[in-house]
Each structure stands twice: as C-alpha cells, then as structure tokens.
C-alpha positions as CSV (number, residue, x, y, z in Angstrom):
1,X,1.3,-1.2,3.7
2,X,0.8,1.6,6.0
3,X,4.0,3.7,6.8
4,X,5.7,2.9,10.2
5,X,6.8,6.3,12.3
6,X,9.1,5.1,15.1
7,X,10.1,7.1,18.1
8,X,12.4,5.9,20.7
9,X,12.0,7.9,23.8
10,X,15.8,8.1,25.6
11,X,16.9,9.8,29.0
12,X,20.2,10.9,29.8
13,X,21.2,7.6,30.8
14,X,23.9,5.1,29.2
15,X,21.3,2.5,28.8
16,X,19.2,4.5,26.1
17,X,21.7,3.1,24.0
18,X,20.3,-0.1,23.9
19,X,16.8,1.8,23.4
20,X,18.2,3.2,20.4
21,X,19.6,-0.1,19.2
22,X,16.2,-1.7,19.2
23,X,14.7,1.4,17.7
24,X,16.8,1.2,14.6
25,X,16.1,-2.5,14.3
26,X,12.4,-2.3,14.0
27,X,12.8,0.9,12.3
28,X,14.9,-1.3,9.5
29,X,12.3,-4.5,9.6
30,X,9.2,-1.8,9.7
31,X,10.9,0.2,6.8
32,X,9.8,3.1,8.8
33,X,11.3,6.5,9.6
34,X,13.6,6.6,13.5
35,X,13.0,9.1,15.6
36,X,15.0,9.9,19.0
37,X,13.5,12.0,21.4
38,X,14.7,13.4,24.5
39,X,12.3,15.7,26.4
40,X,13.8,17.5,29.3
41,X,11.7,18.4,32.4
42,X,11.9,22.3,32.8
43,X,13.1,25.0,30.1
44,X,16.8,23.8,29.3
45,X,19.2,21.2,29.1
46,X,22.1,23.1,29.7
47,X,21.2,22.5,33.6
48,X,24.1,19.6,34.6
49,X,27.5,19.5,32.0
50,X,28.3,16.1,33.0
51,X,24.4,15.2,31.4
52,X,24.8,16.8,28.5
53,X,28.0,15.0,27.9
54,X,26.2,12.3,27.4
55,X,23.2,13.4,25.8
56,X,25.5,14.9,23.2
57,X,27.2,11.3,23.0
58,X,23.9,9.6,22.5
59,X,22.0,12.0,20.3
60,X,25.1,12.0,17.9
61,X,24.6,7.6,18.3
62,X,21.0,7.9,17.3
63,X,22.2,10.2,14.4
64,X,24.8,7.4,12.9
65,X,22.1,5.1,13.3
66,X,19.9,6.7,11.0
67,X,17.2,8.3,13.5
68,X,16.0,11.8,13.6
69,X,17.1,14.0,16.7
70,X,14.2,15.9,18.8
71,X,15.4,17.5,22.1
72,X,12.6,19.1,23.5
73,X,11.9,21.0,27.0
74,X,8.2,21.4,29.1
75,X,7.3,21.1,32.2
76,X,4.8,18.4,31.1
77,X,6.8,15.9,29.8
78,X,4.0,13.3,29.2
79,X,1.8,15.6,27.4
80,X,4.8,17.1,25.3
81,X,5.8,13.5,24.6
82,X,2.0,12.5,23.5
83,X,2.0,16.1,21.3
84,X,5.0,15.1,19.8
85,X,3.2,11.3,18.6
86,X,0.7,13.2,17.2
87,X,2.0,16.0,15.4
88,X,4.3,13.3,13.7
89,X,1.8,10.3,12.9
90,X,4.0,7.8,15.3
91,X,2.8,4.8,14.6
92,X,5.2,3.1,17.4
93,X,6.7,4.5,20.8
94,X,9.6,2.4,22.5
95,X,11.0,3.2,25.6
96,X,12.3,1.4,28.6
97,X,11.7,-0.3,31.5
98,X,11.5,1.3,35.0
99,X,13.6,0.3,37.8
100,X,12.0,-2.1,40.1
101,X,12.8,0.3,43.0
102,X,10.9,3.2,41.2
103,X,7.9,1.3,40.7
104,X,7.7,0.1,44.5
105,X,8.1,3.9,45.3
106,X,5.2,4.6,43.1
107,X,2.9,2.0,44.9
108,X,3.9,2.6,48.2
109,X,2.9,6.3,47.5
110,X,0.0,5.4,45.4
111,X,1.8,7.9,42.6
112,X,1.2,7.4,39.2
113,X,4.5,7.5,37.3
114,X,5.6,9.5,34.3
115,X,5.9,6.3,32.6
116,X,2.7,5.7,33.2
117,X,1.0,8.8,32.8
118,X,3.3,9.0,28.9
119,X,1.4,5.4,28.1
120,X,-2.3,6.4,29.3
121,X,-2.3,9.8,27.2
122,X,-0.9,8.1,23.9
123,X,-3.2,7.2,21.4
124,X,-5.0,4.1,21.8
125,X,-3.7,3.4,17.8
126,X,0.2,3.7,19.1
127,X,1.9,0.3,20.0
128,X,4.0,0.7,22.6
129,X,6.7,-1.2,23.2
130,X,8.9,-1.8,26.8
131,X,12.5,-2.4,26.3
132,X,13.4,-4.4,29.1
133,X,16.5,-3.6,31.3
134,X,18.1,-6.7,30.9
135,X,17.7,-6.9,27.6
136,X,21.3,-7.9,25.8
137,X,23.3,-5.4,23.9
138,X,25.2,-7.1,20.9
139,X,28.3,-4.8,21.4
140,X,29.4,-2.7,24.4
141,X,28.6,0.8,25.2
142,X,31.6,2.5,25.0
143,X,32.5,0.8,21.4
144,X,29.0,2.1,20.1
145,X,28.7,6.0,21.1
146,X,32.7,6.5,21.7
C-alpha cells in the first residue's frame, strides 16, 4: 500500500479548525503522515498580533492532533504551496471552501483565484479534497484550540 502524505492547507481563520479536524481523520484512516501548512503572502507573519494570536492557537491545535507544523512566507503563494507538495511526496491536499461572495467577485472580474490557481499547479497525481464551509464540527471551537 503506497504511503499517504497529507497536507491540510489553513489560513488564519477560526474555521481552519475544522480543516485540521478532517485532516487528522483521513490522516488516521489513510495511516499517513499530517501535515499543516500555513503560507503567508509577503516575507512575515509578524504583520497583524491579533492574526498571529490565532495562528499560534491553531498551529499549536494541529500539533496535539498529531500533524506537522510548516509556516512558510512568498509572495507566490500557489507556487510555494505546489513546491511544498512536491518536495514532500503529498499524496493528498485539503483545504476549504471559498466564500460564495469571493467566487462571484472572481467571475464578475474574470480573476482567477488563488484557490484556483493552488489546484491547477498541483500535480495531476495529488487528490485534492474541498472541505466544505458547512461542514459540521463534532465539538466547538473554543473547546478544541482553547
């Protein structure tokens, strides 16, 4: 059985809890290894406190579950993303949904969105896999990451 290399992709946002849930669940069924990555858009992530507040809150989440911590910075963040699936033999990216209003924005303008650009630079052997925004979280947030 070929080993299974899962990354879950999170923002600085309380719903990449819920990401990160998922992520250790197939990480357990898959008997692969978990992976949290957070790439940040520019050359830090000291920009906003109140951000990495939480970042700190949910890195140290994916930690007790069991996954891997990347924190990354680039300017490209779907290329850095797609480096980072190679360079460790992911096998299996999850991430979540967009907001409805983002993707209008995006076709009104005719813009491709990260989202999109992270999915069309991945290799075509990766299974991606779209958490959806109403998906149910067993317990709540605050209980999980403290």
């Amino acid at each position: 059985m070929k080993k299974e290399n899962i990354v879950v992709c999170i923002t600085a946002q309380s719903s990449s809890q819920r990401l990160i849930d998922y992520g250790t669940e197939i990480a357990r069924e898959y008997h692969g290894s978990l992976h949290i990555l957070h790439v940040q858009k520019g050359d830090s992530i000291f920009q906003n406190g109140e951000t990495l507040k939480l970042l700190t809150k949910l890195l140290a989440y994916g930690d007790r579950c069991g996954g891997i911590i990347h924190v990354m910075c680039d300017e490209d963040v779907p290329k850095c993303i797609s480096q980072f699936v190679k360079e460790e033999n992911i096998t299996k990216v999850i991430m979540g949904e967009l907001p409805k209003t983002v993707i209008k924005h995006s076709i009104k303008k005719q813009q491709e969105t990260q989202f999109q650009k992270i999915i069309s630079i991945l290799p075509e052997d990766v299974e991606v896999m779209i958490v959806g925004q109403n998906d149910r979280i067993e317990t709540e947030w605050e209980e999980k990451i403290g």
